[in-house]
N, C-alpha and C positions, 0 to 999 in steps of 0.2 A: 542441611542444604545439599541439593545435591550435587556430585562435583562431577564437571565434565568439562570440552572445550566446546567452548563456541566459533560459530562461521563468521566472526568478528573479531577484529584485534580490538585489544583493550584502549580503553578510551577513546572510541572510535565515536566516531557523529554521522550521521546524513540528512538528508532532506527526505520529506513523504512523498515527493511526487513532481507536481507542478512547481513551475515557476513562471513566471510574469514575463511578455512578450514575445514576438514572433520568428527569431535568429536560433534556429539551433545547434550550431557551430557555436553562437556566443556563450549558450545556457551549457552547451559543454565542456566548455573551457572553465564559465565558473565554476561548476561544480567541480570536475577533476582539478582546481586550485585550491578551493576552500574546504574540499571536503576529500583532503587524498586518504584517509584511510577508508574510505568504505562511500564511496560515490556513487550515486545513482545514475540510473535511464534518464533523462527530464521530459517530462512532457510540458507540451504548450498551446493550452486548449485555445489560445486568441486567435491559432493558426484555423479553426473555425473547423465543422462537423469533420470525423475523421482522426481529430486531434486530440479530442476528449475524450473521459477514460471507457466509456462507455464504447466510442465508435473505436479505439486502438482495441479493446479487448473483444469485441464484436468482430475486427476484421481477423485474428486469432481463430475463431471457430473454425472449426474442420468440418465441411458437408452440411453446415447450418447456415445460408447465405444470410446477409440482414442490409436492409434500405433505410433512409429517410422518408417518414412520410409523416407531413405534416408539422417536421422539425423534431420527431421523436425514431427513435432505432425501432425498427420490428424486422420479424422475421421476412424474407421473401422467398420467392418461388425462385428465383438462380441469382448469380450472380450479376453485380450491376454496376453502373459511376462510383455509387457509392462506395460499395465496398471495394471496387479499384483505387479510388483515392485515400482509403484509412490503410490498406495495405500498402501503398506508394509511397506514402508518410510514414511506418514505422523503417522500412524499408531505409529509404534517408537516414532515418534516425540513428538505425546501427551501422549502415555506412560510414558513418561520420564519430559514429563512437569508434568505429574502427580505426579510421584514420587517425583520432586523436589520442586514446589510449592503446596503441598497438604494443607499446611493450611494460601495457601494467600488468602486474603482478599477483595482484590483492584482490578480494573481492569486490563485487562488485552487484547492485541491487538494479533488478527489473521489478515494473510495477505493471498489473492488471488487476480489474473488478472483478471479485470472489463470485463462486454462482448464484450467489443469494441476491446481491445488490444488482446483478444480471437482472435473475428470474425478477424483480420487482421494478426494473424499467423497463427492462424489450419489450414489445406485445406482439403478440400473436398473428400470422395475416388476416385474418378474422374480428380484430380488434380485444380490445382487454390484455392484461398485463399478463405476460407466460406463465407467473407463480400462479395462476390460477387451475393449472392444468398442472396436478402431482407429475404427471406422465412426460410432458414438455420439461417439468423443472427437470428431471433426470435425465435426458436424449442431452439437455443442455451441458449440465455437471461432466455428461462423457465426453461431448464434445468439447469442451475449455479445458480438461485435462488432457487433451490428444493435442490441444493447437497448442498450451502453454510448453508441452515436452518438445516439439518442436519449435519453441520460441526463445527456451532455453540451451535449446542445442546450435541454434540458430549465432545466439550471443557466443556461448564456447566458441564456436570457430572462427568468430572475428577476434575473439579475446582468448588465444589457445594458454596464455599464462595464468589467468584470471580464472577465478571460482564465481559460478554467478550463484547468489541470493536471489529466491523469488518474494515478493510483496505481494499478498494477497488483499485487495481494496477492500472491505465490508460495512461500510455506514449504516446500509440498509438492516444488517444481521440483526440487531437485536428488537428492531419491526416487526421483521418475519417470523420471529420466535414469538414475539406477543402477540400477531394479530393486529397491529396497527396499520398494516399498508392499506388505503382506501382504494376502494373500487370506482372507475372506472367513473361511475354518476357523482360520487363524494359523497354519498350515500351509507356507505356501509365499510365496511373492510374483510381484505379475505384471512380466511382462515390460517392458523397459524401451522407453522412446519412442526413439527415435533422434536424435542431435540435432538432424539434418537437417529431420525432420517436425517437431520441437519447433520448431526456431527459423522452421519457414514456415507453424506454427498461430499461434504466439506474434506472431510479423509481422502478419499478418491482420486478428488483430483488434488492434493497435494501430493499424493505416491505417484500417479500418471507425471507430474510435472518432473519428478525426480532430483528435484535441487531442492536444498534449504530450505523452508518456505516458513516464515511469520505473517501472520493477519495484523490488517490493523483499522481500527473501527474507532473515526472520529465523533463517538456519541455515546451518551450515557448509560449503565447499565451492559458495559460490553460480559461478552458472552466468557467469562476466559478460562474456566473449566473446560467446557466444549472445546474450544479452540485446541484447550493444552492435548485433550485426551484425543483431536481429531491427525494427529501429527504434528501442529506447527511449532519451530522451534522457537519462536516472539514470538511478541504481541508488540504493537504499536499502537498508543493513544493517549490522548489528550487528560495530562493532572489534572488541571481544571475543573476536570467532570467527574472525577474522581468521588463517589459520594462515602463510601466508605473503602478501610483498607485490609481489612481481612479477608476476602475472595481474592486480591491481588498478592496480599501475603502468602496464600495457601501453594499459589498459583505458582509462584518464584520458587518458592521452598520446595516443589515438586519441578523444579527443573526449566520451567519458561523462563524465556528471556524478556527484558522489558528495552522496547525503543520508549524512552519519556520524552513524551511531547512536552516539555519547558519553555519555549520560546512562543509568543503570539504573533499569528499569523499577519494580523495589521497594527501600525505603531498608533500606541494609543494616544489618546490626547494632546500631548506635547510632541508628540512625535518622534520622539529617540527609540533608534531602537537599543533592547538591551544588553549591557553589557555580559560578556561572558562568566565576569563572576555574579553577576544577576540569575544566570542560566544556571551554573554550576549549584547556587545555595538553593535553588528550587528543587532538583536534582534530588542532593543530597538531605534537603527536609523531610523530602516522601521519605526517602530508605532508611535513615534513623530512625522514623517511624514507626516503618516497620521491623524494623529492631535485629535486621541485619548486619554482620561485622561490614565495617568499612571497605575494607581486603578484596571483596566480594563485587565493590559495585561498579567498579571502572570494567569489570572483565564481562559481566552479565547484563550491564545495561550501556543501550548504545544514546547518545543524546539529540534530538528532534527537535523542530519546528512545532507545532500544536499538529498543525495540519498543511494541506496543501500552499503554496506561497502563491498562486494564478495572481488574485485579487491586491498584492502590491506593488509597490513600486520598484523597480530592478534593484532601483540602489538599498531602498528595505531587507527587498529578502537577500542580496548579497550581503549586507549586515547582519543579518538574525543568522547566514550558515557560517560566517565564521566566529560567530559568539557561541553556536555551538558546538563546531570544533576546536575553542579553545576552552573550551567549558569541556570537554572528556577530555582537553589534555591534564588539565587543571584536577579532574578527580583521579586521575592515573597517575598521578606526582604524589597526592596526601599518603 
């Protein structure tokens, strides 16, 4: 295995992304409580278009303007409402991370949509989805690594102590690679990226961004060779979906980090959410599995939520982030 240091302290936890309602002074307070090694940006997509990951990574682009129309992002001819309001809203957002974490330390994680899961929602002024246009996916890829290095520098200067971690979103990723995204009639679907393109658009812009940067792809079949060999230092994604462990073995063993999503993002049934050594044995089943020393796992793997928390209740997902941060303290103590 290979030995190195990670942009993470050991036993560390965060959340993916969203969290559930409209206060983002509140959503940053919990996270920098429940989640002080290694806290996130929070988005909060309830605060309506703008807000979601789509319109905040959309307002990011450098010289690619993008509108609402018809309740979906597409490209425009200049700049608009729209995109005044997705940039007035991230804007706030580090505002106020500034104000509240001003003299943190540690790292600290931003989240934007990878170009792929871009390319397979914007569409084009013309209509139909950008990925359809090889030539559009790539103008785009340049553009999100010019706006992300400026969004990362952006955070440095309100957080001059702090290291910032990039998240790169990718759901769509391993769509794109198969040729499953439909067109436009629901008729058919477009053609697949090749990996080769994928993994030296994917590259690109994580050198352009110039921080840290781990993918992470809430869906089956993730890409995570591509990902390892395209620069990212993690991967972040959901056990659960986990079909086999040998690509993710190969994967660790060559130096990727793993965020494990162990936590479910809605409380199931009964309604409790899980206890921290619930999170922790989850954790720790994969990686005995894969038949790594113990020693190894609190430094290399950060511990997660499954996926985004939007869709629960506040007091949910403030239960599921400190189950997961007591759950990395808990494999950082064995």
């Amino acid at each position: 295995m290979t030995e190195q240091a990670w942009p993470w302290p050991t036993g560390a936890a965060t959340g993916i992304g969203s969290l559930p309602g409209t206060d983002i002074a509140e959503a940053q307070r919990i996270v920098l409580g429940e989640l002080p090694a290694l806290p996130h940006l929070p988005e909060l997509p309830a605060r309506g278009p703008g807000a979601d990951l789509l319109g905040r990574t959309a307002g990011l682009l450098v010289e690619l303007p993008v509108e609402l129309y018809a309740a979906r992002w597409r490209i425009a001819p200049r700049p608009g409402r729209d995109l005044r309001r997705a940039r007035d809203l991230m804007e706030r957002d580090l505002d106020q991370l500034a104000k509240q974490a001003e003299e943190y330390s540690g790292p600290v994680k931003v989240q934007a949509a990878g170009p792929f899961t871009l390319a397979a929602a914007l569409e084009l002024p013309i209509g139909g989805r950008l990925l359809r246009d090889p030539g559009a996916v790539r103008d785009l890829a340049g553009s999100l690594g010019e706006g992300l290095r400026g969004h990362v520098a952006a955070v440095a200067r309100r957080l001059p102590r702090a290291s910032v971690l990039l998240q790169l979103d990718e759901p769509s990723l391993p769509a794109v690679l198969a040729g499953r995204v439909p067109t436009e009639s629901g008729l058919g679907t477009h053609r697949p990226v090749e990996g080769e393109v994928a993994r030296a658009l994917l590259g690109g812009v994580i050198e352009a961004a110039g921080a840290p940067t781990l993918v992470h792809c809430c869906a089956p079949d993730v890409p995570l060779e591509l990902i390892r060999s395209a620069g990212a230092v993690g991967v972040a994604l959901d056990l659960s979906l986990l079909t086999g462990l040998d690509p993710l073995g190969e994967a660790i063993d060559a130096g990727l980090g793993l965020l494990a999503g162990a936590a479910p993002t809605l409380p199931p049934a009964g309604g409790r959410a899980p206890t921290s050594a619930e999170v922790a044995a989850r954790v720790r089943r994969v990686w005995d599995q894969l038949g790594f020393p113990r020693r190894r796992l609190a430094e290399q793997v950060v511990v997660t939520p499954a996926c985004g928390l939007a869709g629960a209740s506040p007091a949910y997902a403030r239960a599921v982030l400190a189950a997961c941060r007591d759950a990395g303290r808990r494999l950082a103590e064995e």
